[in-house]
DRENTORKOL-548404 format. One record per residue: z, y, x of N, C-alpha, C, CB in turn. Coordinates in pm, whole numbers, plus 50000, padded with zeros to 5 digits. Each point is the difference from the previous one (the first is absolute). Glycine has a CB too. Layout:
! residues N
ZYXZYXZYXZYX;...
! end
This chain:
! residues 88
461927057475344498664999449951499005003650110500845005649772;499685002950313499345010750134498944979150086503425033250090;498414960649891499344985050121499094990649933502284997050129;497565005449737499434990249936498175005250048502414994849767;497715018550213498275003649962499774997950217499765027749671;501344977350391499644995750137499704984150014501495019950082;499164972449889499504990050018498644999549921502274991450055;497015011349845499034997249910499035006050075501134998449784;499475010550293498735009950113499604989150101501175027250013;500014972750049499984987450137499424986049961502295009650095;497774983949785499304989249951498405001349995502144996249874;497665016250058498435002350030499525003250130499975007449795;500704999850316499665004150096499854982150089501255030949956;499734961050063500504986150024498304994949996503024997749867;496255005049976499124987349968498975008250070500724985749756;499445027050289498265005850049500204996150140499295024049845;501604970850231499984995550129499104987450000502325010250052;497584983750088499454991249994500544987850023498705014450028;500944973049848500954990649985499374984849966501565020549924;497674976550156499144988249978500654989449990498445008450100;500734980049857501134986849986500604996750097498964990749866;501884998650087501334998850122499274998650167501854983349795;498615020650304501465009349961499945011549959500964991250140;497675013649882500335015949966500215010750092500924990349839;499565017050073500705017250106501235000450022498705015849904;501984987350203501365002850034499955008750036500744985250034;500265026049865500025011450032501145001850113498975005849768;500684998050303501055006850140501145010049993498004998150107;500935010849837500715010149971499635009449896500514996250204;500565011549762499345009649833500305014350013500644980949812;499415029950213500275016649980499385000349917500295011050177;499864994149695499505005349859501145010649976498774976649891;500665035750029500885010249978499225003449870500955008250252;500204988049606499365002249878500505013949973499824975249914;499155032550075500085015549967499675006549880499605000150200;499994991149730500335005649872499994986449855498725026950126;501964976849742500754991149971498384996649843503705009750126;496764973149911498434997149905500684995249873498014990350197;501305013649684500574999149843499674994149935500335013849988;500354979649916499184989049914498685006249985501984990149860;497014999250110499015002349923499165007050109501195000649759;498915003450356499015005150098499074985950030501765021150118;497244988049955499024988250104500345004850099497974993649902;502194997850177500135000550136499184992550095501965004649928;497725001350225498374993350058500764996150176497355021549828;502744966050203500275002950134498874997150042502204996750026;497315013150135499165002950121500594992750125499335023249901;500174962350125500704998750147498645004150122502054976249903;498555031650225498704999450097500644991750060498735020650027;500314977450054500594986550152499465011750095499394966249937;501865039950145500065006850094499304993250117501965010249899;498844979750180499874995950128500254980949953501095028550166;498044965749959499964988649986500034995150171498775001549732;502414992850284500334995650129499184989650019502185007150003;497154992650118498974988450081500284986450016499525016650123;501884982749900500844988650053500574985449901500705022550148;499694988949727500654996149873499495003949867501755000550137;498614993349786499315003849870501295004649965497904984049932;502185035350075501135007850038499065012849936501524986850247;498885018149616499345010249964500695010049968498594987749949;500925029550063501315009049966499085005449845501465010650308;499294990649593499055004949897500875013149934498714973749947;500485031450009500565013849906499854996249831498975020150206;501814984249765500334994449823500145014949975501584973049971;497815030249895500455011849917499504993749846499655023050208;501774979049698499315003049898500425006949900499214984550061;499385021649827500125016549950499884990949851498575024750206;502304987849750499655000849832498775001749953501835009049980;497814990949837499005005049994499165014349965500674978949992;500785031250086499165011250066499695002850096500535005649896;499914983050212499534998750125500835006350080497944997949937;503695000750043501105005050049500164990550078500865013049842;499674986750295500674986750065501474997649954498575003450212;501684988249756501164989649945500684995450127498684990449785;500635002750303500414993750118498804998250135501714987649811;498735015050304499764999550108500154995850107499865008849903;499884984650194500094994950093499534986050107501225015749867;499414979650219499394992550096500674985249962499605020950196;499694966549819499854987450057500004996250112499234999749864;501554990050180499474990850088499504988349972501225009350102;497854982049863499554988249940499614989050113499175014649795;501654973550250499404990350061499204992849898501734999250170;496594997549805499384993049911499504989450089499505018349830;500764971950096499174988150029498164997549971502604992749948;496785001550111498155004749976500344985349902497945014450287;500774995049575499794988449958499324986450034500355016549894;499414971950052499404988250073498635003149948501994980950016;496965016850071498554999249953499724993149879499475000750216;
! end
């Protein structure tokens, strides 16, 4: 039951990235560390920042957290996102 609500975390955390029409975001890479366990019937809020944005590439490092609704963190951690720019 523990992998089901992790994945249900990671699905919401997934859609607050950034994911424009095709192609989109390719995530690179993922460190998330779910620290505490989310229960039926909660709300849950993910926060992504965009840390750093490489000059060269559309190569972003972002921070993901997201808290219950007492404002506990659930899950934490870093992105790597290659995004594609949208078309004008």
């Amino acid at each position: 039951m523990a992998a089901s609500r992790q994945k249900q975390t990671s699905a919401l955390t997934s859609k607050s990235l950034p994911n424009h029409k095709p192609p989109g975001s390719i995530l690179l890479n993922v460190e998330w560390s779910f620290v505490k366990a989310v229960h039926i019937g909660e709300t849950i809020t993910a926060t992504v920042e965009v840390l750093s944005v490489r000059e060269d590439k559309p190569i972003c490092q972002l921070r993901t957290t997201v808290r219950n609704q007492r404002g506990e963190a659930c899950l934490h951690g870093t992105t790597m996102s290659y995004t594609v720019a949208l078309d004008p």
